[in-house]
C-alpha positions as CSV (number, residue, x, y, z in Angstrom):
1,X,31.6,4.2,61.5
2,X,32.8,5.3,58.4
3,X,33.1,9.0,57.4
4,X,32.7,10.2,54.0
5,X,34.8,13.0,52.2
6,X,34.9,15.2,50.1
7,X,37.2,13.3,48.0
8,X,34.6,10.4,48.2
9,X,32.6,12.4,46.7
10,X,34.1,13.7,43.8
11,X,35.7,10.2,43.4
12,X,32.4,8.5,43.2
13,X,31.2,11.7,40.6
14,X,33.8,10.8,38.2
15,X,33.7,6.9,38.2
16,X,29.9,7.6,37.5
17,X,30.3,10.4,34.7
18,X,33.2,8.0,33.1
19,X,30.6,5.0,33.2
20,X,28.0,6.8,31.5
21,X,30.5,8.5,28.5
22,X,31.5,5.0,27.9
23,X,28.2,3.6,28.1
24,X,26.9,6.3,25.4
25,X,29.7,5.7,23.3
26,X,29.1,1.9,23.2
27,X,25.2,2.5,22.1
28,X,25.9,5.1,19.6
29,X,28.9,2.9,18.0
30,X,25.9,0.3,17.4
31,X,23.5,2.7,16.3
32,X,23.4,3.4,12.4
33,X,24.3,7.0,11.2
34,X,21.6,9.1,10.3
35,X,22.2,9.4,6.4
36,X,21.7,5.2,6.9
37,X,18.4,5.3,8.6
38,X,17.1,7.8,6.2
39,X,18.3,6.0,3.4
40,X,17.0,2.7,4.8
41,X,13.0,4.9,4.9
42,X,12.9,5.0,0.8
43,X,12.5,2.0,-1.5
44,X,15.3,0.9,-3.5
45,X,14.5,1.2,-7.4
46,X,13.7,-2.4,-7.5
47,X,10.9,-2.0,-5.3
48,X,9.4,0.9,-6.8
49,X,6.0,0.7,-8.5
50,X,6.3,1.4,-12.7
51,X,3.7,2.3,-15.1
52,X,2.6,-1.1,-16.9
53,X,0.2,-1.1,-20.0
54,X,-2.5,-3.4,-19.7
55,X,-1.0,-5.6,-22.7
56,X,2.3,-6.3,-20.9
57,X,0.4,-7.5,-17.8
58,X,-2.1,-9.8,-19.4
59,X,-0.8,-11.2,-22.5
60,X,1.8,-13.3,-20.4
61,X,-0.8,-14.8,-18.8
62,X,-2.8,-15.2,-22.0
63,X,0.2,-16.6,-24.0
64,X,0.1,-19.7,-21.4
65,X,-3.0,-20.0,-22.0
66,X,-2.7,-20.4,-25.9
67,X,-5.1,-17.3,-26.1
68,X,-3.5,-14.1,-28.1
69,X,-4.0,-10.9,-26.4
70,X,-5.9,-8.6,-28.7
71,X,-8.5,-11.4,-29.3
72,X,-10.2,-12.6,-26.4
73,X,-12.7,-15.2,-27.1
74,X,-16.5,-14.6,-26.3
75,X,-17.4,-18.2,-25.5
76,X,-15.9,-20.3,-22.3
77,X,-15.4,-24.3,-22.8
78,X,-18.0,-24.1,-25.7
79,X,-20.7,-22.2,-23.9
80,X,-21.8,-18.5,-24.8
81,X,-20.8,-15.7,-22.7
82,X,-23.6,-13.3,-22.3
83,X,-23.5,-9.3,-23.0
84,X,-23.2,-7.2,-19.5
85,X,-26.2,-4.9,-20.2
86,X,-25.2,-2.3,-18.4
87,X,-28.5,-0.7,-16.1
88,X,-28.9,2.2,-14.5
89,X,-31.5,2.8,-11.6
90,X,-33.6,5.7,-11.9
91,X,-36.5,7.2,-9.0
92,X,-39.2,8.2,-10.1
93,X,-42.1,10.0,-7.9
94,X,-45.9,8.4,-8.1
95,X,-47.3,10.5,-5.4
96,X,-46.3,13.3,-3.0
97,X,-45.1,10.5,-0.3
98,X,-44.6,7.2,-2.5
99,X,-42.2,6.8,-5.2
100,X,-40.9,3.7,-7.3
101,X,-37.5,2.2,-8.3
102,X,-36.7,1.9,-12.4
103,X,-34.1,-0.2,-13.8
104,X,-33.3,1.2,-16.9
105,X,-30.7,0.0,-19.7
106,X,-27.8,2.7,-20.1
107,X,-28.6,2.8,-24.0
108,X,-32.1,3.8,-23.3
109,X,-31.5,6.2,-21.5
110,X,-28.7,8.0,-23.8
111,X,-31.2,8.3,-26.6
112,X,-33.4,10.3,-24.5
């Protein structure tokens, strides 16, 4: 039978505390610093959104078009475009239970 000592013991204690200090150092040598994984949680400045005008983002697109900015045409391959007339819904009460939807045009309604 085999006995075991007390310098067994504390022989096997050490080989396992000098296993896991070299274990630890391994992972944190291939773990980044902390100043690198904060830095990596921000966009760089190229990746950053910037204020654009509404000019600067169409009037590329327009240019290839042959179509200047400023002067967008109201017809499309010859036919006529037709005016949005903006409407604005409007309740209005018949009876004490009933009631009716109105469309109304926006103009209409602001010369009231």
């Amino acid at each position: 039978m085999v006995a075991i000592t007390k310098s067994m013991v504390v022989l096997s204690a050490l080989t396992a505390a000098g296993l896991i200090v070299t274990l630890e150092t391994m992972l944190r040598a291939q773990e980044p610093s902390a100043a690198v994984q904060v830095n990596e949680r921000f966009p760089r400045t190229d990746e950053t959104f910037r204020p654009v005008t509404m000019i600067d983002f169409v009037a590329p697109k327009l240019a290839d078009q042959g179509v200047k900015a400023d002067r967008l045409s109201g017809a499309t391959d010859g036919a006529v475009v037709r005016q949005v007339s903006r409407v604005i819904t409007i309740e209005r009460r018949i009876g004490a239970n009933t009631s009716e939807l109105m469309r109304l045009p926006l103009a209409d309604l602001a010369q009231r």
